[in-house]
C-alpha positions as CSV (number, residue, x, y, z in Angstrom):
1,X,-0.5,-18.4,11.7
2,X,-1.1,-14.4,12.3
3,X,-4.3,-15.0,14.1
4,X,-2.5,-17.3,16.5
5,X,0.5,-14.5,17.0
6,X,-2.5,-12.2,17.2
7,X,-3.7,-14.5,20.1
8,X,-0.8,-14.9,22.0
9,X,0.0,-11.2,22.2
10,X,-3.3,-10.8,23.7
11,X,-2.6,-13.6,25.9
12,X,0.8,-12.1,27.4
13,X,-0.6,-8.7,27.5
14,X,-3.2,-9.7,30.2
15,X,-1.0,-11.4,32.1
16,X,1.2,-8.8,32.1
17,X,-1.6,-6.3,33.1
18,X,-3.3,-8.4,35.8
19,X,0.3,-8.6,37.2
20,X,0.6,-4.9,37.3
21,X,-3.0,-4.6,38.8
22,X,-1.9,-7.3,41.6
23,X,1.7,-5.4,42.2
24,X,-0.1,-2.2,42.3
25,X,-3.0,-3.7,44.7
26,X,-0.6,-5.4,47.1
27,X,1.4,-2.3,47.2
28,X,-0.6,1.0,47.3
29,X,-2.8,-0.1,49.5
30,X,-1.2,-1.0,52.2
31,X,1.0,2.0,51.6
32,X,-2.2,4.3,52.2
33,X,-3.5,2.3,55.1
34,X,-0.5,1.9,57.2
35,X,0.9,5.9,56.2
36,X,-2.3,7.5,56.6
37,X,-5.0,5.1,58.2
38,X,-7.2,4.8,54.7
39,X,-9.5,2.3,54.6
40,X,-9.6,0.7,50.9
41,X,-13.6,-0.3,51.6
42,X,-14.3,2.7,53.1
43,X,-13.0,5.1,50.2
44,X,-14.7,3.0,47.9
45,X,-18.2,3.2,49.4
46,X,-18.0,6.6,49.8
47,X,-17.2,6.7,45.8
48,X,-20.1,4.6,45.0
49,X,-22.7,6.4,47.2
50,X,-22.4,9.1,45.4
51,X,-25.3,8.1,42.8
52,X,-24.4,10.6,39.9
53,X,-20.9,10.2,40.2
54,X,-21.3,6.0,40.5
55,X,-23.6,6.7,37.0
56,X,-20.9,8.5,35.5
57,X,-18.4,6.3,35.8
58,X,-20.0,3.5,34.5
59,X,-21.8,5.9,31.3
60,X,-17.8,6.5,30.7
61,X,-16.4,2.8,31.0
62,X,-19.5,1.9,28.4
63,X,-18.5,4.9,26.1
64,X,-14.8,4.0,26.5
65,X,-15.7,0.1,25.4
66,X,-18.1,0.6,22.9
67,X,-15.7,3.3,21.1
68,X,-12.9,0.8,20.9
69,X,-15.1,-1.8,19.8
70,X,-16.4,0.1,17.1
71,X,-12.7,1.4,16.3
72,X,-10.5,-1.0,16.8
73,X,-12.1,-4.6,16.8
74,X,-10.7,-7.3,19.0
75,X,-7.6,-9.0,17.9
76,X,-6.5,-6.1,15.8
77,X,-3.9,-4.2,16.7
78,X,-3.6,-5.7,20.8
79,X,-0.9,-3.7,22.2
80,X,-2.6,0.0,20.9
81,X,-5.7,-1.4,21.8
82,X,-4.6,-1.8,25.4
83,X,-2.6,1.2,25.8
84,X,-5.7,3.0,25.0
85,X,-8.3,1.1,27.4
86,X,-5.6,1.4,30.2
87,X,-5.0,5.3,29.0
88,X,-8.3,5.6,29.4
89,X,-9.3,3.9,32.5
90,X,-6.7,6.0,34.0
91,X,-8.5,9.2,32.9
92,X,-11.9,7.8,33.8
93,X,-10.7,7.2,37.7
94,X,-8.9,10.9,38.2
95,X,-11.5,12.3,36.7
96,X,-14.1,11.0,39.4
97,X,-11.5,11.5,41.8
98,X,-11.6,15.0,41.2
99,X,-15.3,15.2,41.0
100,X,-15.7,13.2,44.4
101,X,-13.8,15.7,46.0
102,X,-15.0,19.0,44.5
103,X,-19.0,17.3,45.5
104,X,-17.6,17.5,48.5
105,X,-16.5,21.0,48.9
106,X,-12.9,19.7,49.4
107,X,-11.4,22.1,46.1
108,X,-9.6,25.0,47.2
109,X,-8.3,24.5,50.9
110,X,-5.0,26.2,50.7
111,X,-2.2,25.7,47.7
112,X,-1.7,21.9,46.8
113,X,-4.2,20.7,49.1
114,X,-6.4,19.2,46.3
115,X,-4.0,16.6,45.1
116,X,-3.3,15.3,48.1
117,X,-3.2,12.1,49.4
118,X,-7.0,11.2,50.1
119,X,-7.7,12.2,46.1
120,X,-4.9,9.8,45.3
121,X,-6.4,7.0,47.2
122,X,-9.9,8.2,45.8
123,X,-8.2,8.3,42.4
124,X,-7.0,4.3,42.8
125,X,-10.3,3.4,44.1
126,X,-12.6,4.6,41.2
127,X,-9.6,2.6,39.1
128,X,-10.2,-0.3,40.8
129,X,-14.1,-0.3,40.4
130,X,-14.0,0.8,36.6
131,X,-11.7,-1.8,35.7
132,X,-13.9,-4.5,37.0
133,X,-16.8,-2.7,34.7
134,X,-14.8,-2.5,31.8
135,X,-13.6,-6.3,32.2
136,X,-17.4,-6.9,32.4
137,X,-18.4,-4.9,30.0
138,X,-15.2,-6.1,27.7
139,X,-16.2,-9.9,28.1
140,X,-19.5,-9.1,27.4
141,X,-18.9,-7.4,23.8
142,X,-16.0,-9.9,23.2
143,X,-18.5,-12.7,23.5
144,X,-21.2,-10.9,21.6
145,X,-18.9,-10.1,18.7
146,X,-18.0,-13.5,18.4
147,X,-21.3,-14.9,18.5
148,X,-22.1,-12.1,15.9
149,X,-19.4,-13.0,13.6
150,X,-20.8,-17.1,13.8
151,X,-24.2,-15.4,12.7
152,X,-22.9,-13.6,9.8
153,X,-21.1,-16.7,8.5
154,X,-24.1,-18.8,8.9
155,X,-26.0,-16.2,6.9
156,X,-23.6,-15.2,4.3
157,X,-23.2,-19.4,3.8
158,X,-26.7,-19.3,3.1
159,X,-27.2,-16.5,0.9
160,X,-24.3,-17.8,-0.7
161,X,-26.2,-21.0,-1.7
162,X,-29.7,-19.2,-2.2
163,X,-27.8,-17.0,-4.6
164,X,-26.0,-20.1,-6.0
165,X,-29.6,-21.7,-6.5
166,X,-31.3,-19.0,-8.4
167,X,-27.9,-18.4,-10.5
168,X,-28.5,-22.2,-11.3
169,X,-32.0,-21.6,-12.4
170,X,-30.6,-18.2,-14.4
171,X,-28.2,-20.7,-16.2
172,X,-30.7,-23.2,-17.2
173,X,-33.4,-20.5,-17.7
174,X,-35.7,-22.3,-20.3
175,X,-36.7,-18.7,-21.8
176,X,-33.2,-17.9,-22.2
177,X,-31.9,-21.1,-23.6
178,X,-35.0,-21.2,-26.0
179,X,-34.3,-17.9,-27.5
180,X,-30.6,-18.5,-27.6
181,X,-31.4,-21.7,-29.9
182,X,-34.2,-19.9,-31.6
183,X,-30.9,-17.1,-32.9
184,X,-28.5,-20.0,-33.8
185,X,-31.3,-21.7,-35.5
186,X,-31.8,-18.5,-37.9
187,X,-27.7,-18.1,-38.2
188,X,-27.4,-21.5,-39.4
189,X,-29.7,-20.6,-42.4
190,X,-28.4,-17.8,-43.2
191,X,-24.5,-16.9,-42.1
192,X,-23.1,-19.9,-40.8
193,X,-20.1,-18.5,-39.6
194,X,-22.2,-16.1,-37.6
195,X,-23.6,-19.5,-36.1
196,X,-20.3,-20.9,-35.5
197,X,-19.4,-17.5,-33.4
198,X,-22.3,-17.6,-31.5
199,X,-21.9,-21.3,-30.8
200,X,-18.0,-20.6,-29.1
201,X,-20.3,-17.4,-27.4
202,X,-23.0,-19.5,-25.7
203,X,-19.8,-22.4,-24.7
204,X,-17.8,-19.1,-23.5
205,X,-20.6,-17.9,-21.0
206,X,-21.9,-21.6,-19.6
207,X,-18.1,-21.8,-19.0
208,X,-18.1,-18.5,-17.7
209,X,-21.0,-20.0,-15.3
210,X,-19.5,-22.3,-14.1
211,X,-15.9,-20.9,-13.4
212,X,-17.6,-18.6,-10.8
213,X,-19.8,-21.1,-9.2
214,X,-18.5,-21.1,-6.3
215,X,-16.1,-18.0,-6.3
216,X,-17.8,-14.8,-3.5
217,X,-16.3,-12.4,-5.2
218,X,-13.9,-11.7,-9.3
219,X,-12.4,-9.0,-10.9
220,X,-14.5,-6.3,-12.4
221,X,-12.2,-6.5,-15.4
222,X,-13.5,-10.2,-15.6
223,X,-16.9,-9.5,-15.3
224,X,-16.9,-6.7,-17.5
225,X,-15.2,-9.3,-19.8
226,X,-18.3,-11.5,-19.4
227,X,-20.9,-8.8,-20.1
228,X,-19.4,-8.2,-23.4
229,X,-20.0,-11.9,-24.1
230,X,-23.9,-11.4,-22.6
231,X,-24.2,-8.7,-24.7
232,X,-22.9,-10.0,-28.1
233,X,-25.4,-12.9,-27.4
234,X,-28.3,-10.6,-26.6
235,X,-27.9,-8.6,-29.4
236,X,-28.7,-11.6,-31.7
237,X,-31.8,-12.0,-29.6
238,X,-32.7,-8.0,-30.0
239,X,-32.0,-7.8,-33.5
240,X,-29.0,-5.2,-32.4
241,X,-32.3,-3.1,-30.5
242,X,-30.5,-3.2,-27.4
243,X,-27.5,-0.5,-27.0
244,X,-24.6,-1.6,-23.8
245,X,-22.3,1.5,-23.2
246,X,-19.7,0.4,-20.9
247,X,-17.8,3.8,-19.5
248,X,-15.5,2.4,-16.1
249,X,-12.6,3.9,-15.1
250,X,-9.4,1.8,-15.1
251,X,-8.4,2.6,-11.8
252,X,-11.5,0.5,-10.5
253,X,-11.0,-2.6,-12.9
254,X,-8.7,-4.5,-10.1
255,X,-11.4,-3.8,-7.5
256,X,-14.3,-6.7,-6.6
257,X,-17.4,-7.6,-7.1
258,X,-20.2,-10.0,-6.8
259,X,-19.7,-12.7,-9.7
260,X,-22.9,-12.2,-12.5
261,X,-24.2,-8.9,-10.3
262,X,-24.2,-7.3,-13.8
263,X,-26.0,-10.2,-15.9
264,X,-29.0,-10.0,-13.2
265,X,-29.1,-6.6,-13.9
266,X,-29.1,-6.9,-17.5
267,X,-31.9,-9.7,-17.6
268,X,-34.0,-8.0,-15.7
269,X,-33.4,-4.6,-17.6
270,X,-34.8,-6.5,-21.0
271,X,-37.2,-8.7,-18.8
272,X,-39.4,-5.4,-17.8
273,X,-38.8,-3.1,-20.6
274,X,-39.9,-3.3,-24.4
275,X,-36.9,-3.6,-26.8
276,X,-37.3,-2.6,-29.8
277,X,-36.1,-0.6,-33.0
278,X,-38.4,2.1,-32.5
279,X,-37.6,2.2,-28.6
280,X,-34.1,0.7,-28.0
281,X,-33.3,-0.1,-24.5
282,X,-29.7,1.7,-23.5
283,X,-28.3,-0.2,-20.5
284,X,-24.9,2.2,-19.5
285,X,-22.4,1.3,-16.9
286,X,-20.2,3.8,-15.3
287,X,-18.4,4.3,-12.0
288,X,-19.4,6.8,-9.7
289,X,-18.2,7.3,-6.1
290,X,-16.7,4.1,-5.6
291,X,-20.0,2.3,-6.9
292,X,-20.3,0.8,-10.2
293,X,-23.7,2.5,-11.4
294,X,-25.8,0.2,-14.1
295,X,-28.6,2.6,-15.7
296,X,-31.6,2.2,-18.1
297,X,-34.0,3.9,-19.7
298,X,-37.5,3.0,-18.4
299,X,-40.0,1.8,-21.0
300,X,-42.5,-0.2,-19.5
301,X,-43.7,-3.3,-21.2
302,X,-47.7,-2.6,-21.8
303,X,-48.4,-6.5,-20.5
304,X,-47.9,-7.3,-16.9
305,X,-44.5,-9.0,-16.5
306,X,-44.7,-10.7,-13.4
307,X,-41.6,-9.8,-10.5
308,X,-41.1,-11.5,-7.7
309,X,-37.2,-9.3,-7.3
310,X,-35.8,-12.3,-6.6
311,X,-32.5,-10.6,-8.4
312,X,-32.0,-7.5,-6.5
313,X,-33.1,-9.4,-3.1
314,X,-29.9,-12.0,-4.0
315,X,-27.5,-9.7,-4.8
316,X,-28.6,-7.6,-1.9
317,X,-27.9,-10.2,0.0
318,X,-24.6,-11.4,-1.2
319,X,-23.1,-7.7,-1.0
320,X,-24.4,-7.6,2.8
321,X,-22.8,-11.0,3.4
322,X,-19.3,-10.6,1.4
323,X,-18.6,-6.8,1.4
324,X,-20.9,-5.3,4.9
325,X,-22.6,-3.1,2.3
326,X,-26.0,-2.7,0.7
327,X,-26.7,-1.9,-2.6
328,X,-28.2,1.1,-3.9
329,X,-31.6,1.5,-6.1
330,X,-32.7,4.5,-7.5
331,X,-35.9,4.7,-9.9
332,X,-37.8,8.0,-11.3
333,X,-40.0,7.9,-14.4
334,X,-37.8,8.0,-16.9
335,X,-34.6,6.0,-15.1
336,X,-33.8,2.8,-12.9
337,X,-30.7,2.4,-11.4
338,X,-28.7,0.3,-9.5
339,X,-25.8,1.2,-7.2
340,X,-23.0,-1.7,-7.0
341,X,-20.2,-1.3,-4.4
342,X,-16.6,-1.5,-5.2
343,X,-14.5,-3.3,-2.7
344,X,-11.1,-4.5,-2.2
345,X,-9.8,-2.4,-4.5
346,X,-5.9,-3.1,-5.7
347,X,-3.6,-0.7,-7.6
């Protein structure tokens, strides 16, 4: 419904501004021809044969377009939008007007001689000519937006569904599920109600998995909420050699994020590094700058784990597709660390 409004305010503003243009056409300029004997064609190819000046005029209508474009995207905000492209199409032609005439030599010949009525009509002819380069230029970018806007759907549908895919494989993750049954296995001999807790645990996070499916974006509270889970079940698995400080601050816990970002993260922390009791792996998350920040200590494995960074290519990908934004790495010797952006954020 808003996008439709949004439409039809476009819509009436145009034909409300090529009905000025046509009033303002049909009227000036036969004003200037019959009051002063100006020729419309001739004013104007005296404008354009003026090379620098012609160059100008177009380097400003492209700066002018690309500057709204880039501030003010089409169908947002209509009205300012065109109050600013007319404001500064207006500039644009007495600007060159004055130019024309001081290239000239015409500046200076007696008091109020400048603005008279040749720069007026020089004025109204550089605002004819920009405004069909801007129209060109606006049709252009419109067209190319939109085309752009397809593309990015297209994509972000497909990482969508690559990330979906590996997720999948994540879920069903032989390794994973092996170990997770190897750790009930040893809870049912010896504390069965340990083994009945991580039973409702391993139910909690397929469900988990499958709740998000085919959500882009949840909570951060949620998937904080779901790392706590990971993390209770991967401590069984680590024999408690594997330390998860959470430190976020509350104001960011109704912002977004990309649904099992932080599970990746944590795999692959445990995947590369040796955890142990004599080297614990500490996995902290914090928020930094508007980013959620997930750190580890670096302790190489000694055997080659093989890493195809299929994990930080998805999420990559989803965060370019949902939120416009890239994640951020960082690695030294003794650190890796992965920047998350927060988006969307609600009080």
């Amino acid at each position: 419904m808003e996008k439709n409004k949004t439409t039809l305010i476009e819509v009436l503003l145009l034909a409300v501004f090529v009905l000025a243009v046509r009033i303002a056409f049909e009227g000036a300029i036969p004003f200037f021809q019959n009051q002063f004997n100006l020729n419309f064609n001739e004013t104007l190819r005296h404008l354009l044969q003026n090379y620098p000046l012609a160059l100008l005029m177009v380097v400003m209508d492209f700066l002018l377009v690309w500057m709204l474009v880039r501030h003010m995207d089409y169908g947002k905000q209509p009205i300012l939008r065109t109050l600013l492209e007319t404001g500064g199409l207006v500039v644009i032609a007495l600007g060159s007007a004055v130019l024309l005439r001081v290239m000239q030599g015409q500046e200076g010949r007696g008091e109020g001689s400048f603005f008279n009525y040749m720069y007026w009509y020089t004025a109204i002819a550089a605002f004819f000519f920009n405004l069909i380069i801007i129209a060109g230029m606006d049709i252009y970018a419109y067209y190319a937006r939109v085309q752009k806007k397809a593309l990015d759907r297209e994509i972000s549908k497909k990482n969508k569904a690559t990330f979906q895919y590996h997720q999948l494989k994540h879920q069903m993750n032989p390794h994973f599920l092996f170990n997770s049954l190897n750790s009930l296995d040893y809870l049912i001999h010896t504390d069965q109600q340990k083994a009945s807790d991580y039973v409702k645990k391993l139910a909690s996070l397929y469900r988990h998995f499958m709740n998000v499916s085919e959500e882009e974006t949840i909570l951060l509270q949620e998937e904080l909420d779901f790392v706590r889970l990971y993390t209770d079940l991967l401590s069984q698995r680590f024999d408690h050699s594997l330390r998860v400080v959470i430190e976020v601050d509350k104001r960011y816990m109704n912002c977004r994020v990309i649904p099992c970002s932080l599970q990746v993260l944590m795999e692959n922390a445990t995947k590369h590094n040796v955890v142990s009791k004599d080297k614990p792996l500490e996995i902290r998350i914090t928020t930094e700058n508007d980013y959620l920040v997930v750190r580890n200590n670096l302790q190489p494995k000694t055997y080659q784990v093989a890493s195809t960074g299929v994990g930080l290519k998805n999420i990559s990908g989803q965060y370019r597709s949902v939120f416009q934004q890239d994640i951020i790495v960082n690695k030294s010797s003794r650190i890796f660390e992965v920047c998350l952006p927060l988006k969307e954020c609600k009080a």
